[in-house]
DSSP file (Angstrom, degrees, kcal/mol; ACC not computed):
  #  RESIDUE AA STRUCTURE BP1 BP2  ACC     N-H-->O    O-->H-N    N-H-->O    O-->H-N    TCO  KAPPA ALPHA  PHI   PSI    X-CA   Y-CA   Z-CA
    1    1 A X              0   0    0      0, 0.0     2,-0.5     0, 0.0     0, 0.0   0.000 360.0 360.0 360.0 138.1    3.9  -10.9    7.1
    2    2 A X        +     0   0    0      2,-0.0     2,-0.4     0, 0.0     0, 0.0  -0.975 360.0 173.6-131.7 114.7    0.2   -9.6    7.0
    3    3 A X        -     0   0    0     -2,-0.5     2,-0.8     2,-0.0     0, 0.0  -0.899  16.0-144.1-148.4 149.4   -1.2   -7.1    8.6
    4    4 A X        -     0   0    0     -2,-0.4     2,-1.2     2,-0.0    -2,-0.0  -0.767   8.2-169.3-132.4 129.8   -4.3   -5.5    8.7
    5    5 A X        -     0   0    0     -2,-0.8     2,-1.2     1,-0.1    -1,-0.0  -0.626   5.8-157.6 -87.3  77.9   -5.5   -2.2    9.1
    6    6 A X        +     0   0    0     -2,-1.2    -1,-0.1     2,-0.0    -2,-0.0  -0.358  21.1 156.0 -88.0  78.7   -8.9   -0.7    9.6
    7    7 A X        -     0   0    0     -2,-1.2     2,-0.4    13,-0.1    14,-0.0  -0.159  24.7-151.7 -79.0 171.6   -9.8    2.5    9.0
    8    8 A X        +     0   0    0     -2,-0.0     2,-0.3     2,-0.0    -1,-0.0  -0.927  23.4 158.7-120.5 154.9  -13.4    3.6    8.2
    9    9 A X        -     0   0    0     -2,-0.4    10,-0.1    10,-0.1     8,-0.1  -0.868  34.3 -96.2-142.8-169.4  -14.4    6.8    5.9
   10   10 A X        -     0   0    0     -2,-0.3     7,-0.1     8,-0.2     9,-0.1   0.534  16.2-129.3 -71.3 -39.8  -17.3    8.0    4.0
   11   11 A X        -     0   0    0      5,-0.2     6,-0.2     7,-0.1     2,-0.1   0.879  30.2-132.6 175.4 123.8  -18.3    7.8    0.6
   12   12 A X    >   -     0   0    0      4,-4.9     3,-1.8     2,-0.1     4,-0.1  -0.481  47.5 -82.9 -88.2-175.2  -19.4   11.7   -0.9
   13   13 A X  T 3  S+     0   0    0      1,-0.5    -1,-0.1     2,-0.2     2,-0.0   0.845 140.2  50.0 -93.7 -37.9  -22.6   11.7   -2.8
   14   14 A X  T 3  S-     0   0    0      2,-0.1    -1,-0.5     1,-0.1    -2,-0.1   0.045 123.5-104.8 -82.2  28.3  -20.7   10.5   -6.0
   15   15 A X  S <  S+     0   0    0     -3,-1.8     2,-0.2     1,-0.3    -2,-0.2   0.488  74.1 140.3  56.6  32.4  -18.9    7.3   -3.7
   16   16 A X        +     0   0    0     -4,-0.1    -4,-4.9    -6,-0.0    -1,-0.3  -0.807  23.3 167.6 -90.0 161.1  -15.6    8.8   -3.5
   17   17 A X        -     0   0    0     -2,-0.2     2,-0.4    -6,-0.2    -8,-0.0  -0.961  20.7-148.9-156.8 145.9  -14.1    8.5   -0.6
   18   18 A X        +     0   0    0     -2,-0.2     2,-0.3     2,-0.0    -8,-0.2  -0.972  11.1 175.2-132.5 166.3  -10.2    9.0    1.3
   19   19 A X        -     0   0    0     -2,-0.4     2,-0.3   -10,-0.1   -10,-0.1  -0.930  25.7-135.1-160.4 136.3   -8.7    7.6    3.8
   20   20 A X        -     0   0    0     -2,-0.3     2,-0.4     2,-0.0   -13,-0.1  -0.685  21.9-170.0 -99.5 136.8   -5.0    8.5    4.7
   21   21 A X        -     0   0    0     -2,-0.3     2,-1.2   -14,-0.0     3,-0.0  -0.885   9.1-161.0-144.2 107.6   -2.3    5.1    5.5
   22   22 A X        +     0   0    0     -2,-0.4    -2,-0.0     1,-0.2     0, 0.0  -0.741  11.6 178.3 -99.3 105.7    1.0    5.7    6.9
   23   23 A X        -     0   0    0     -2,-1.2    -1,-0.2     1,-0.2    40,-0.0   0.451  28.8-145.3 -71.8  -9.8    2.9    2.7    6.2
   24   24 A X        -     0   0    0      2,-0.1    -1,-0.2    -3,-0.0    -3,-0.0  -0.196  54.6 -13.4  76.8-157.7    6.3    4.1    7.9
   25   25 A X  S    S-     0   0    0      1,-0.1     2,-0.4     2,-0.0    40,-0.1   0.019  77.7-104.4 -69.7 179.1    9.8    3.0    6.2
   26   26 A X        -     0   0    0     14,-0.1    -1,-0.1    38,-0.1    38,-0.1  -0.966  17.5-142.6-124.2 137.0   10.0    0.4    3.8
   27   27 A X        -     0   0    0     -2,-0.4    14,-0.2    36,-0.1    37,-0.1   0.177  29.4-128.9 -89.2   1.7   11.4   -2.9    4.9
   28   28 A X        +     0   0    0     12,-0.3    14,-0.2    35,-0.2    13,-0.1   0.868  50.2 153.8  -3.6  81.7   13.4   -3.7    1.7
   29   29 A X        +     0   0    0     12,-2.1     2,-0.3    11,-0.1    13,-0.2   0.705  65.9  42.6-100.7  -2.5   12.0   -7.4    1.1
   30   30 A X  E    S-A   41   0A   0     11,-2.5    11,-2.0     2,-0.0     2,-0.2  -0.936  78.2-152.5-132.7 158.7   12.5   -7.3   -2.5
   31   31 A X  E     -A   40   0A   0      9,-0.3     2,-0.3    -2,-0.3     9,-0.2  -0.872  13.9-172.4-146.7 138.3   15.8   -5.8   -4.6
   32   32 A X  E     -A   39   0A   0      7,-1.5     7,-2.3    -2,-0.2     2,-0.5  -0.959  13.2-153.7-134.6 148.5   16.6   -4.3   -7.8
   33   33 A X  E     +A   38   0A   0     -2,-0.3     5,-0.2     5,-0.2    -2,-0.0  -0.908  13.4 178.9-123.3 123.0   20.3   -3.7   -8.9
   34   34 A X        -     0   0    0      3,-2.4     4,-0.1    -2,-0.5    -1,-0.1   0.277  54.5-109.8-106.7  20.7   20.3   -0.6  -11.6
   35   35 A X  S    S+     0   0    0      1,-0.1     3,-0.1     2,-0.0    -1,-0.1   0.191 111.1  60.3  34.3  23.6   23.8   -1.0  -11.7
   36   36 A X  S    S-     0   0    0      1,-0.8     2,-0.4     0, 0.0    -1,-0.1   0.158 118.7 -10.7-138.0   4.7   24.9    1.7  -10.1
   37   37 A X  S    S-     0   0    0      2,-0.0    -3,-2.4    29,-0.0    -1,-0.8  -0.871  78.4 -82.2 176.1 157.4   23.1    1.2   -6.5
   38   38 A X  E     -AB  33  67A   0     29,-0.8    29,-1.4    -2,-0.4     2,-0.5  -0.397  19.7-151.5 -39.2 123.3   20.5   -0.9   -5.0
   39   39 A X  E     -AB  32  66A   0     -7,-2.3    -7,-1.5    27,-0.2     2,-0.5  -0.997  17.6-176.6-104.6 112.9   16.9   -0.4   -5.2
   40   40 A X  E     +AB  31  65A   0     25,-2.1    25,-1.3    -2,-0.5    -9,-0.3  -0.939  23.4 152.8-115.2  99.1   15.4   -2.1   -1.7
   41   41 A X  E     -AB  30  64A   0    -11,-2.0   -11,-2.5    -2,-0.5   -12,-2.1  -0.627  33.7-134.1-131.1-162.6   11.4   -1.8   -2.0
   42   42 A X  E     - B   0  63A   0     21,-1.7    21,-1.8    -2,-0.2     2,-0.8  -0.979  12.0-137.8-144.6 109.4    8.0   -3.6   -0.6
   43   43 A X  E     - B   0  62A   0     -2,-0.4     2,-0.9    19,-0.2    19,-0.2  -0.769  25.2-179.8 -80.5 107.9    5.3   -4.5   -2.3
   44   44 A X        -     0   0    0     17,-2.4    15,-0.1    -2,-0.8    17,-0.1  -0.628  10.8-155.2-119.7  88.7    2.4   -3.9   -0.5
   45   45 A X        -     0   0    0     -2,-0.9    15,-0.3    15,-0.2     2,-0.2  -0.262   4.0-160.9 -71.7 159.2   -1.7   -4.6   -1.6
   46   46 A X  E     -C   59   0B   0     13,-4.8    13,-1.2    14,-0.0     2,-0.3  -0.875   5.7-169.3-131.3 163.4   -4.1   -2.9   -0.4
   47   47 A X  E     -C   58   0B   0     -2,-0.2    11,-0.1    11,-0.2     2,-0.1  -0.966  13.5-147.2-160.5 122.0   -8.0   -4.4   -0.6
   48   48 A X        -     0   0    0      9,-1.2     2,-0.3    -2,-0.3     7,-0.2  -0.205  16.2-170.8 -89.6-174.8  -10.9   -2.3    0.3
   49   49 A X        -     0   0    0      5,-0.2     2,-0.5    -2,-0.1     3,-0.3  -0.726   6.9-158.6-163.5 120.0  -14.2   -3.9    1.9
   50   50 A X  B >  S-D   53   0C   0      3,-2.3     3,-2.6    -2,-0.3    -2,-0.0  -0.855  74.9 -14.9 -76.7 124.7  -17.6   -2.7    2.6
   51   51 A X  T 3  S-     0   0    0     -2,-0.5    -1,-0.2     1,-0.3     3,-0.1   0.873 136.7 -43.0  46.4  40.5  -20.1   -3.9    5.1
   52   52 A X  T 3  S+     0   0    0     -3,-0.3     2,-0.3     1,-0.3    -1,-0.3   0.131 117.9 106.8 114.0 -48.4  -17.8   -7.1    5.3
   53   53 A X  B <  S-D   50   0C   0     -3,-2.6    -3,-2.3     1,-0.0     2,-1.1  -0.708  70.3-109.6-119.8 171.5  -17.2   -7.5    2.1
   54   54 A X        -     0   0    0     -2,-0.3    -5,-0.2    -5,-0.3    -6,-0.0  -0.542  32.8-156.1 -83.2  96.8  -14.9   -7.2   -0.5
   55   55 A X        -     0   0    0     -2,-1.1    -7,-0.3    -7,-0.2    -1,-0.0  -0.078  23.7-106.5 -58.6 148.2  -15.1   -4.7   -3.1
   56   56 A X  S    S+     0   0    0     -9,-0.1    -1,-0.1     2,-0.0    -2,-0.0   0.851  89.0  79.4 -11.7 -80.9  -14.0   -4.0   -6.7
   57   57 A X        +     0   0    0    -10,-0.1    -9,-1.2     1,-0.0     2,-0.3   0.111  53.7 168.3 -59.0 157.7  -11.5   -1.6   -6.4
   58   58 A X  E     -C   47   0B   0    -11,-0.1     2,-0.3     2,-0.0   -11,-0.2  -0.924  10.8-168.3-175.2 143.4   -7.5   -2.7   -5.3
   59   59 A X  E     -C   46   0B   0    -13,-1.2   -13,-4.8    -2,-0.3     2,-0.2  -0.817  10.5-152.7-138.5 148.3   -4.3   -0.9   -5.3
   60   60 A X        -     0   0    0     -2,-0.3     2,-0.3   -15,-0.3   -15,-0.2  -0.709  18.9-152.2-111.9 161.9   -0.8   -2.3   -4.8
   61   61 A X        -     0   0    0     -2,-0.2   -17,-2.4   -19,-0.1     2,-0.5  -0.981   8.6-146.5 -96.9 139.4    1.7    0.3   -3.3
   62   62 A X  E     -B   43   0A   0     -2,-0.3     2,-0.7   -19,-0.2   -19,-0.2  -0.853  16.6-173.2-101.6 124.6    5.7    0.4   -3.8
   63   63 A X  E     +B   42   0A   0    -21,-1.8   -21,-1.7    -2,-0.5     2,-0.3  -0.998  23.7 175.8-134.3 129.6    7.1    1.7   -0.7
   64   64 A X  E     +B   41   0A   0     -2,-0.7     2,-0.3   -23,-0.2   -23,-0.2  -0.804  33.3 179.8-123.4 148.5   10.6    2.1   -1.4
   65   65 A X  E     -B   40   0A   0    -25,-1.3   -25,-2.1    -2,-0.3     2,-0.5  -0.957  22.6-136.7-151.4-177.4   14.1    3.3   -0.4
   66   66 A X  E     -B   39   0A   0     -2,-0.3     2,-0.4   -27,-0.2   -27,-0.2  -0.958  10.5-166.3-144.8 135.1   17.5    3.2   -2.3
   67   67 A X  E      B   38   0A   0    -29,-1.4   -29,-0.8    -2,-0.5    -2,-0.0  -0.894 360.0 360.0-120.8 149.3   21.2    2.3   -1.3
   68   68 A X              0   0    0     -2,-0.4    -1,-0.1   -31,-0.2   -29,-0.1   0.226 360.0 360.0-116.2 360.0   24.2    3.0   -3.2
């Protein structure tokens, strides 16, 4: 499932820059078993883009939750 989100910010005189992304619960599409409970998480990349295109920088996030 893909979906894609487009917020815009600014870049400060040195070209940092935030932008806030509420990804909401984590779907648990992947599993780890630590043998004493479940670990249910999502891996999620994130890929910035300027004027169109695609820039250097890229983050993955783990959005996670845990079951016993």
């Amino acid at each position: 499932m893909k979906y894609v989100y487009n917020p815009s910010g600014t870049t400060d005189s040195q070209g940092n820059f935030s932008i806030t992304l509420n990804l909401g619960s984590a779907v648990g599409q992947n599993q780890y078993d630590t043998g004493v409970s479940y670990h249910y998480y999502d891996v999620v990349p994130i890929y910035f883009y300027s004027n169109g295109t695609q820039i250097g920088a890229r983050e993955t996030l783990i959005n996670s939750c845990i079951s016993t």
